[in-house]
C-alpha positions in Angstrom: -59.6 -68.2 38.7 -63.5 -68.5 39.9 -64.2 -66.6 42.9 -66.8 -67.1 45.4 -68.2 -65.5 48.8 -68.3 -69.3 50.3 -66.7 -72.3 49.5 -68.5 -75.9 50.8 -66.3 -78.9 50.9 -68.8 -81.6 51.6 -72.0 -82.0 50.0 -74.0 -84.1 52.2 -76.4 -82.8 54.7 -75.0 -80.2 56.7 -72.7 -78.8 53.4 -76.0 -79.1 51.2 -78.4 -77.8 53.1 -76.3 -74.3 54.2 -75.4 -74.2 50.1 -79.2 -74.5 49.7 -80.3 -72.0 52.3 -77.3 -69.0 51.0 -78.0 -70.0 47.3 -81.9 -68.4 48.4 -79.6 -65.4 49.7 -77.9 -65.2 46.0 -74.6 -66.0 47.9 -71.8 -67.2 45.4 -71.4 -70.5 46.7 -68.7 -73.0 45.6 -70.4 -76.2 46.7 -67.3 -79.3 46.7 -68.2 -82.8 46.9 -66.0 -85.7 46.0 -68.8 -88.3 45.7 -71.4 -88.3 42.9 -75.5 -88.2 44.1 -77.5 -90.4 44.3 -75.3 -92.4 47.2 -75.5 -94.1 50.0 -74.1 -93.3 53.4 -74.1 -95.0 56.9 -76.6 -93.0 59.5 -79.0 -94.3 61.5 -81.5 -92.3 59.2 -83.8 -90.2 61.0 -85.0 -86.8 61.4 -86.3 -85.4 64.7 -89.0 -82.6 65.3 -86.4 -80.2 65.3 -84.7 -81.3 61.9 -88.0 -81.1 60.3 -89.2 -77.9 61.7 -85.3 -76.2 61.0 -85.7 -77.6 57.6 -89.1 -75.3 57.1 -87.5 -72.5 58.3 -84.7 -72.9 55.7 -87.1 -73.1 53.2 -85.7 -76.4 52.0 -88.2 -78.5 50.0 -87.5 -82.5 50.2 -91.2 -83.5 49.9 -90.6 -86.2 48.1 -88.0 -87.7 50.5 -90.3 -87.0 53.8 -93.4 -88.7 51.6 -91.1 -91.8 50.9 -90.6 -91.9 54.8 -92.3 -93.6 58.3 -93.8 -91.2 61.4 -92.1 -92.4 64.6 -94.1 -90.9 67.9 -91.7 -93.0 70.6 -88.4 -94.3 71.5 -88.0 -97.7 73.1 -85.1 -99.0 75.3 -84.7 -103.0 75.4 -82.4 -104.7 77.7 -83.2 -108.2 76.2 -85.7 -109.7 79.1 -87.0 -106.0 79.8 -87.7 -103.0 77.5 -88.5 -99.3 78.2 -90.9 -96.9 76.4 -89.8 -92.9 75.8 -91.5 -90.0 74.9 -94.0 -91.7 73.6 -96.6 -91.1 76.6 -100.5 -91.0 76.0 -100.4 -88.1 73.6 -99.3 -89.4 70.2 -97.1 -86.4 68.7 -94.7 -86.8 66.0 -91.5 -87.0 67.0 -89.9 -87.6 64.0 -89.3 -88.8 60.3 -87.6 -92.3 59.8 -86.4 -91.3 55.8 -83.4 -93.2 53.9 -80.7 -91.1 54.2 -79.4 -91.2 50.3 -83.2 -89.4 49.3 -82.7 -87.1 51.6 -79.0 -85.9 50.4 -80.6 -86.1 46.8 -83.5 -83.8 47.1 -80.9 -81.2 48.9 -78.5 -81.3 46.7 -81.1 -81.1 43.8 -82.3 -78.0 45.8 -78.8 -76.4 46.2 -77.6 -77.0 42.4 -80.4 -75.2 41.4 -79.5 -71.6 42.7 -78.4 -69.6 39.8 -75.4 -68.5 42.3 -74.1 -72.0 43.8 -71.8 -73.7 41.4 -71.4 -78.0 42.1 -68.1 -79.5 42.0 -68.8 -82.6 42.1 -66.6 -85.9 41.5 -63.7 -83.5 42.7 -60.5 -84.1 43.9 -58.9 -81.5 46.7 -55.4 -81.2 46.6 -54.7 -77.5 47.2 -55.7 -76.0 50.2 -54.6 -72.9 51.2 -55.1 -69.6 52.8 -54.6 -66.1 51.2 -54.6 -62.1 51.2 -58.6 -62.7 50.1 -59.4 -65.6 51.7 -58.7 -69.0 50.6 -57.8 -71.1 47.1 -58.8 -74.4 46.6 -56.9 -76.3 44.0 -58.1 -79.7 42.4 -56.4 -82.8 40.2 -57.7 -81.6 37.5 -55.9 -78.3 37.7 -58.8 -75.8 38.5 -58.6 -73.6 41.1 -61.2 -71.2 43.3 -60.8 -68.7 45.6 -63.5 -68.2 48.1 -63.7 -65.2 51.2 -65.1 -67.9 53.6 -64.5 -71.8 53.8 -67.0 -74.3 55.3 -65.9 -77.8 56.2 -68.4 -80.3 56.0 -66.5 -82.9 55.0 -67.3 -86.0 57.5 -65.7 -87.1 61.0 -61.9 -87.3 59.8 -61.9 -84.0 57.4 -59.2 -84.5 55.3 -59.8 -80.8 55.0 -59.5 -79.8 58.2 -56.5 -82.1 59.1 -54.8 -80.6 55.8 -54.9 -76.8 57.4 -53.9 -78.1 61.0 -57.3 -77.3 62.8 -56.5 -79.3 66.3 -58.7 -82.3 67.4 -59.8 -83.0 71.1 -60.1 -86.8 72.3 -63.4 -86.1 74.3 -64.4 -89.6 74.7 -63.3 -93.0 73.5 -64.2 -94.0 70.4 -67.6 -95.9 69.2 -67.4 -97.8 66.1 -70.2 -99.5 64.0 -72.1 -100.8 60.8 -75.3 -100.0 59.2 -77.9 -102.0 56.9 -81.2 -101.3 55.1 -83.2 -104.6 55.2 -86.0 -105.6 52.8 -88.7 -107.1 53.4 -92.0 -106.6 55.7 -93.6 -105.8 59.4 -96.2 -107.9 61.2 -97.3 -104.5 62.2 -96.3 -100.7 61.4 -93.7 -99.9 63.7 -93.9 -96.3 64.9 -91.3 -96.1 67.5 -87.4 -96.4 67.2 -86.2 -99.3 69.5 -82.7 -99.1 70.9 -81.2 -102.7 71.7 -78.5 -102.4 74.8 -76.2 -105.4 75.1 -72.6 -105.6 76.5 -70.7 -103.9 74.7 -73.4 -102.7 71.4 -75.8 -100.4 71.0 -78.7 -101.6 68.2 -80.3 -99.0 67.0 -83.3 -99.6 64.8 -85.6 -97.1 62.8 -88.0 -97.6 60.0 -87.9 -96.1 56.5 -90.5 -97.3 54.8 -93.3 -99.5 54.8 -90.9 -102.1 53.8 -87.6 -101.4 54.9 -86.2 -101.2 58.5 -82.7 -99.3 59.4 -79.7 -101.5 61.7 -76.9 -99.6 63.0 -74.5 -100.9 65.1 -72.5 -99.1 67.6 -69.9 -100.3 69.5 -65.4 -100.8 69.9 -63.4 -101.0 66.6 -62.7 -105.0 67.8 -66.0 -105.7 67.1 -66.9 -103.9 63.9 -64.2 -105.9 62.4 -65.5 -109.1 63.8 -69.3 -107.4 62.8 -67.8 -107.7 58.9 -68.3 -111.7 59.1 -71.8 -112.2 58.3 -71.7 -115.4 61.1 -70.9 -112.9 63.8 -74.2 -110.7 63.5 -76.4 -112.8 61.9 -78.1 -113.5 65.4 -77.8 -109.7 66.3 -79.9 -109.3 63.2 -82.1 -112.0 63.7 -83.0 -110.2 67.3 -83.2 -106.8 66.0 -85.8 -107.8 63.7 -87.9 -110.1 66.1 -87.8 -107.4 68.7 -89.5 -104.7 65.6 -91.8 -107.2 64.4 -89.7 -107.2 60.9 -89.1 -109.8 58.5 -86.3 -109.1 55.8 -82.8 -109.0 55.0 -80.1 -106.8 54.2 -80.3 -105.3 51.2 -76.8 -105.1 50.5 -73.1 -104.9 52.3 -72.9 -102.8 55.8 -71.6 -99.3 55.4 -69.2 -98.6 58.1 -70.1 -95.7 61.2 -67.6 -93.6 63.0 -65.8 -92.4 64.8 -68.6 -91.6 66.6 -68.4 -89.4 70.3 -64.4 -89.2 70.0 -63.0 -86.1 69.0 -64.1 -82.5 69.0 -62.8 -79.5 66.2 -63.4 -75.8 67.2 -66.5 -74.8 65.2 -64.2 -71.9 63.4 -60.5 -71.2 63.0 -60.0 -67.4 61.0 -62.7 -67.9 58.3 -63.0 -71.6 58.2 -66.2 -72.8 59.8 -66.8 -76.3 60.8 -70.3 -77.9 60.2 -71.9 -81.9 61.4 -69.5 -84.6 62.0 -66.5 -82.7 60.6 -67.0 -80.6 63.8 -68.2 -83.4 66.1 -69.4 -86.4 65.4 -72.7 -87.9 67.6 -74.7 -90.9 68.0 -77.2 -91.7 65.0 -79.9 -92.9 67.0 -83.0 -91.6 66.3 -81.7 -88.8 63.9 -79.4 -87.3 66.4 -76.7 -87.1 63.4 -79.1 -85.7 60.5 -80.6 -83.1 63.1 -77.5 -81.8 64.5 -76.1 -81.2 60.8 -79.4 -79.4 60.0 -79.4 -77.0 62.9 -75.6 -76.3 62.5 -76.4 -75.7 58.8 -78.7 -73.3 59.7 -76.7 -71.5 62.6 -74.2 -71.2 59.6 -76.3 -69.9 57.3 -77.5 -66.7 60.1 -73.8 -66.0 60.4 -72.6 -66.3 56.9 -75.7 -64.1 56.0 -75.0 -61.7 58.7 -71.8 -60.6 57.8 -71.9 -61.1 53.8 -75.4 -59.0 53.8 -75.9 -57.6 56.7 -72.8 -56.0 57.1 -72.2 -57.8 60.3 -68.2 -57.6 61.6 -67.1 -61.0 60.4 -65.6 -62.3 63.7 -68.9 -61.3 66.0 -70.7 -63.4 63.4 -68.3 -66.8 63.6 -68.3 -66.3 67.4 -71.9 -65.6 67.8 -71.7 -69.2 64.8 -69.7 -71.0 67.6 -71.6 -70.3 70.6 -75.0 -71.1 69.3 -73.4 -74.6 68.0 -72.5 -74.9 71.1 -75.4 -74.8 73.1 -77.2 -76.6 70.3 -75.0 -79.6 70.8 -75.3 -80.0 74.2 -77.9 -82.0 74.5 -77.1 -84.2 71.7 -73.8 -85.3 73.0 -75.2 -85.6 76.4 -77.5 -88.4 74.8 -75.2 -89.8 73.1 -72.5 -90.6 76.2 -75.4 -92.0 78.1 -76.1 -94.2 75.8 -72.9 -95.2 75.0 -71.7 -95.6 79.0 -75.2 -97.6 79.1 -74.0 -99.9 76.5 -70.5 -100.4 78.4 -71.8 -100.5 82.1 -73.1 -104.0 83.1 -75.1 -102.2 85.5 -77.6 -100.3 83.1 -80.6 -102.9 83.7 -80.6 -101.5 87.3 -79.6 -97.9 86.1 -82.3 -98.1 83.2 -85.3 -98.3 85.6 -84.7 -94.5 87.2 -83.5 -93.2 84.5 -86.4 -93.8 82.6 -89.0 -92.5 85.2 -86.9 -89.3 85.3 -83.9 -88.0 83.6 -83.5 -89.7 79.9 -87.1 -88.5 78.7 -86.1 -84.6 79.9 -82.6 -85.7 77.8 -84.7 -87.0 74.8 -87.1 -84.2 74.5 -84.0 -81.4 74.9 -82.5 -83.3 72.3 -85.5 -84.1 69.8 -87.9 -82.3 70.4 -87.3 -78.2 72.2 -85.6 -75.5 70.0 -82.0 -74.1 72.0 -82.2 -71.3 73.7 -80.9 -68.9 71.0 -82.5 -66.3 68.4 -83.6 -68.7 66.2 -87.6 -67.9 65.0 -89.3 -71.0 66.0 -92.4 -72.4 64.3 -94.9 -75.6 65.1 -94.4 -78.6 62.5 -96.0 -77.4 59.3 -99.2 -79.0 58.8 -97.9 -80.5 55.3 -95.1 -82.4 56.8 -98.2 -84.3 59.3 -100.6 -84.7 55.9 -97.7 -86.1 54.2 -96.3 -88.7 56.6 -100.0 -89.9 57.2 -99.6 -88.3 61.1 
């Protein structure tokens, strides 16, 4: 039997980048993935100030990723016959990194296998889950088993996981549901803002990659992803995503399907299982609202998990302390993400748009995007290579 301080089931962002940041700790770290890297994954594929300056602080190195990506300095809102410009002001700052999301996952994982003390299982099948004297065992198809003190859950919206050990969801919110491309092809102009398309009943949210390649991602009710899957039925959304970002292209291969998104919440920890991104809570992707919150919760983890496996902390101060800090950390997230979504359902938003955006949504943006929580965590400005290597 293998034994480990921490087992990670899920090696995407969140999972990855906390099995990164405690295999820099010489944590034993059982890092569990089902998939195999490189893949692809629906997100609305961007990073934020915060994600970027978090990532620093983590000491996790994806140069090559954030070099392959676009700067974004704004956020625009367009109603169809009117549009409206956000946090992008007079003074051009970087507010974030549009990057595709499977480079990204790469170069962490890449990072994370590395550390003599984190061990990948990848291509792996749970189908033991249980809890015991010294923690918990995790049993797979194969027939190996480990045993880990601590387990981390970071294993998407619907956590098999987490449903398998009875950790309780809340409906918060009714459901959004969506679909996401990567299109090919080419801009009239560089396009350094995310635009935000709000139609009854859809959210179209658009960010570019790369010099060539521009990010869709739909958001809306489960009736209309299915009818979304029929190439006849989006074809004109497409069409007016791309004429309203100045892009010329097409998909370059079948949607990947989003959500839930804003519909259920899990407690961040039950005894010593901690609950990290979307298998915690699961928020809009716009703008790298997803990525972000997955980073910081990563690193919130990582404090606590260091804390009491180091530090000597007492184990349940650190998963409160874990759970509080999410907390307030997520705040502003979800509060962007149900405006946004009751915007998209409200036929009233072009006359609720106007105010808002002379007021409230940029405070909500920038808490969201752009201003560290309010919790010991050492904050730094962005690192001078991330502006020299997205050309800021």
């Amino acid at each position: 039997m293998n034994l480990f301080d921490i087992a990670i089931v899920g090696a995407s962002i969140s999972g990855a980048s906390l099995g990164a940041c405690l295999g820099m700790e010489s944590v034993e770290v059982a890092l569990i993935e089902k998939d195999r890297f490189p893949r692809r994954k629906a997100c609305g594929e961007g990073l934020s100030n915060i994600a970027l300056e978090a990532m620093n602080r983590m000491g996790l190195k994806t140069d090559r990723a954030i070099a392959s990506g676009v700067p974004y300095f704004g956020y625009r809102v367009d109603l169809g016959n009117s549009s409206f410009p956000f946090a992008n002001g007079g003074r051009r700052s970087l507010r974030g990194i549009g990057i595709e999301r499977y480079q990204l996952d790469t170069e962490i994982v890449e990072q994370a296998c590395q550390s003599p003390s984190v061990t990948p299982y990848f291509e792996a099948s749970i189908n033991l889950l249980e809890r015991t004297a010294a923690g918990y065992r995790v049993g797979f198809s194969d027939g190996e088993a480990l045993e880990a003190r601590f387990l981390v859950l970071a294993d998407g919206a619907n956590s098999p996981c987490a449903n398998r050990l009875g950790i309780p969801k809340v409906r918060k919110d009714p459901p959004l549901w969506g679909i996401s491309f990567i299109l090919e092809g080419n801009y009239a102009e560089p396009l350094e803002e995310v635009v935000v398309l709000l139609k009854d009943g859809f959210e179209i949210n658009c960010t570019p990659v790369s010099a060539s390649r521009l990010n869709v991602t739909f958001l809306t009710d489960r009736k209309n992803v299915k009818a979304l899957q029929k190439e006849e039925n989006r074809s004109h959304f497409l069409s007016e995503a791309c004429e309203k970002c100045g892009f010329h292209g097409s998909p370059l291969e079948a949607p990947l399907q989003v959500g839930p998104v804003s519909s259920t919440r899990r407690p961040y920890y039950r005894d010593s299982v901690m609950l990290l991104g979307d298998a915690a809570e699961t928020l809009d992707p716009v703008a790298g609202m997803g990525m972000t919150h997955g980073i910081l919760m990563a690193e919130i983890a990582s404090k606590a998990l260091v804390d009491t496996l180091i530090k000597g902390c007492d184990e349940t101060v650190a998963l409160q302390r874990y759970a509080e800090h999410a907390e307030i950390m997520s705040r502003p997230f979800r509060g962007f993400t149900r405006l946004t979504a009751s915007l998209m359902r409200s036929p009233a938003r072009r006359f609720l748009l106007p105010p808002l955006a002379s007021s409230f949504l940029p405070g909500v943006i920038r808490s969201a995007l752009d201003e560290l929580p309010d919790f010991p965590i050492s904050s730094s400005s962005l690192p001078n290579r991330f502006l020299s290597q997205v050309g800021a």
